[in-house]
N, C-alpha and C positions, 0 to 999 in steps of 0.2 A: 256830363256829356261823355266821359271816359268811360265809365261802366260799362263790363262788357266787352271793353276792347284786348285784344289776346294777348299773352304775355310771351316776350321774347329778351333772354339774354344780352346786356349790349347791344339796343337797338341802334344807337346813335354814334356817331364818327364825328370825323373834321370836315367832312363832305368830299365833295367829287376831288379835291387837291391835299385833301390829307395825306400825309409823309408815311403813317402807319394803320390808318384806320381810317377807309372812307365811306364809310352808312352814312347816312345822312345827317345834316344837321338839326333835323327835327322830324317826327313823323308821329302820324293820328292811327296810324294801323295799327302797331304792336308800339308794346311800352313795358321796361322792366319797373322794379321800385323805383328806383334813385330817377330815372327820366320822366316817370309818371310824373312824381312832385313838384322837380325843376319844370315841367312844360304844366301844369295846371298854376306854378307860382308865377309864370312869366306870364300867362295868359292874364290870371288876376289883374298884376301888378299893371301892365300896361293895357290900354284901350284898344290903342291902335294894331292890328296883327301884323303887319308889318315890321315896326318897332320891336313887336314882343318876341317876335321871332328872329328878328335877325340883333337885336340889339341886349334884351332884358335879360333873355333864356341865356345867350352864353356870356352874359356877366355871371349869372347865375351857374353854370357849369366849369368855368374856367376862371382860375384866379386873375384877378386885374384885365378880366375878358377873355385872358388866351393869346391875342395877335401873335403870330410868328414873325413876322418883318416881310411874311411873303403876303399878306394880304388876306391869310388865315388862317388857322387858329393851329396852338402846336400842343399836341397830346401831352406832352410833358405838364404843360398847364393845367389840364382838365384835373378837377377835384373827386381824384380816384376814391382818395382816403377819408373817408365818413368824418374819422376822429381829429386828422392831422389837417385835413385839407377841405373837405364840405362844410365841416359846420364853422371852424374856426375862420375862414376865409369869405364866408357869408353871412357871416357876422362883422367883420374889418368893412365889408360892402354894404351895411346897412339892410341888409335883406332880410336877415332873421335875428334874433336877441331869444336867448337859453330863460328857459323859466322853471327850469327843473326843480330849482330850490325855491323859487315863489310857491310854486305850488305847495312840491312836499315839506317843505318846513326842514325841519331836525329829522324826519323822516329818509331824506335824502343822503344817498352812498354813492360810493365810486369807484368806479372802472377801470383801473389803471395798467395801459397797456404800451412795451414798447414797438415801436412799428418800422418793420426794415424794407423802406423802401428798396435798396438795393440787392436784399432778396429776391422779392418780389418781381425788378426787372429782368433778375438775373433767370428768374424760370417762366420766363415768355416763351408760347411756342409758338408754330406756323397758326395756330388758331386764333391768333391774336391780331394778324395781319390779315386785314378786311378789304376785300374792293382790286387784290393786284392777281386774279385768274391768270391774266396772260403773261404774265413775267417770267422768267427760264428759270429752273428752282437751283442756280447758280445765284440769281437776282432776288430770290424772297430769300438764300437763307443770307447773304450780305444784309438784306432788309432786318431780317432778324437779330444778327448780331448787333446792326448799331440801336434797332429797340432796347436789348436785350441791356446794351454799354449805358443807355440814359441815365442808371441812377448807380455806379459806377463809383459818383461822387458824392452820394447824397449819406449825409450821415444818419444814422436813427434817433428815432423821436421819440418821448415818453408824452403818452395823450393821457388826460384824466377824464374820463367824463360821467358828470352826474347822473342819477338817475332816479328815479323812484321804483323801490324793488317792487316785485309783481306781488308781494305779500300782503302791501300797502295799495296800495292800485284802488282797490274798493274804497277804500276812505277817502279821496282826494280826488274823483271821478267828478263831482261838481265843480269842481274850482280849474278844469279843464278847459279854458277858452275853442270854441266848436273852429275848427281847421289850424289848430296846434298841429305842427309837424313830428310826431311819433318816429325816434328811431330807435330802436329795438338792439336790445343791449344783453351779450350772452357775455357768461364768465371769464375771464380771460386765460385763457390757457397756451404753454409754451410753443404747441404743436398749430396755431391757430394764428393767422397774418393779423386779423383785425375784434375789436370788441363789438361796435356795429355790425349787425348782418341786415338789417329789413328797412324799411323806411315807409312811413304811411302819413295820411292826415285821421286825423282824430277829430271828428265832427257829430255834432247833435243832429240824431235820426229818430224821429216818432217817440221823444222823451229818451233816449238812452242814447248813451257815446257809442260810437261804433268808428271802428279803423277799417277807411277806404285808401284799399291798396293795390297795386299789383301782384296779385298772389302767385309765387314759383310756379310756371309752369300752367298756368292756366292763364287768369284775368283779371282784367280789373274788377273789386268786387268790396261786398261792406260785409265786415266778420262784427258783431259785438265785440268791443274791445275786450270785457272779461272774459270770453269764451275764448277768446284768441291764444289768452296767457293760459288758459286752462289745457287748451289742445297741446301748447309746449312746454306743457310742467315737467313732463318725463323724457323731455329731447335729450340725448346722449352728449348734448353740447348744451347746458342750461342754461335756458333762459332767465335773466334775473332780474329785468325793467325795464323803463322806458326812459329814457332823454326825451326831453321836452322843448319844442323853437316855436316861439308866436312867429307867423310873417308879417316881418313891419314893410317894406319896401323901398325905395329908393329913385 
């Protein structure tokens, strides 16, 4: 039902009471990667839309939910970080379980990357603060500094994560369960915040895998998965595999 639908950067916020970022807490318009997955796995997961949207989805986006104490959800929670925070925190939820090394066997490498979040807070700019137009720009950069001060405290992380290199891809293409979660794993280098960049479902199309994603800057759309690796064999920032999550749910 996604297909097709437009791609937008950070579509998604704390909603209308968000402290730093208030997009909404859900929407069918536009979608980037990471919100395309969380709102098609909250859809799945739960029946009811209701539920799935106000309960499943941001279990699914925010560690242990999010709750701020105000009654909703506080950005510091949200699972920015692919490596540190999405996959290992939605796994502790019961939502996804890594089958990187089911699949690839002895085949499987890793990604070992450290992650500073307090970098990363530290070079927040006014672009990052969503939803406050009418504030006195005495008030959004205050806003800004205390974004900025959130991870102030936060000491860095060494993530490892598995993968199946894209050399191997072709061998291991059947033993792909169809709406495995696909996140997209480039080399780690010092000048580079994170080892994940992309994130997709990997699903059985007309006999062949193909990765339904939101592609940068366009849409939601289905690439054959081995064409996908093929178009980023010569990316200046190499691509070198895929991470693997079955959704179990919860």
């Amino acid at each position: 039902a996604f297909l097709g639908t437009p791609y937008k950067l950070g579509p998604l916020g704390e909603g209308k009471d968000g402290e730093f970022d208030r997009d909404p807490l859900y929407s069918f318009r536009q979608v980037d990667c990471t919100t395309f997955v969380e709102q098609v796995m909250a859809l799945a997961l739960e029946p009811d839309l209701k539920k799935a949207l106000s309960g499943t989805l941001q279990r699914i986006r925010y560690k242990d939910g999010g709750e701020d104490g105000r009654g909703g959800f506080a950005y510091s929670a949200r699972n920015h970080f692919p490596e540190t925070d999405w996959v290992p925190n939605n796994s502790k939820a019961g939502f996804i379980k890594d089958i990187t090394e089911q699949v690839a066997g002895a085949r499987t490498k890793y990604a070992v990357k450290t992650i500073s979040k307090k970098a990363w807070y530290a070079a927040k700019t006014f672009d990052d603060i969503q939803g406050f137009a009418n504030l006195s720009q005495a008030a959004k950069e205050a806003k800004l500094k205390t974004l900025q001060a959130l991870g102030k405290d936060l000491a860095d992380e060494e993530a490892s994560v598995p993968y199946v290199p894209a050399s191997a891809l072709a061998e291991v293409l059947a033993d792909i369960p169809s709406g495995t979660i696909a996140n997209i794993v480039r080399e780690p280098r010092s000048d580079k915040p994170v080892v994940i960049t992309h994130q997709g479902l990997i699903i059985d199309l007309g006999g062949r895998k193909v990765l339904r994603h939101a592609a940068y800057g366009q849409q939601v759309e289905d690439t054959p998965l081995l064409e996908y690796f093929v178009r980023y064999a010569t990316a200046s920032w190499r691509v070198v595999g895929v991470n693997l999550n079955e959704v179990r749910g919860r």
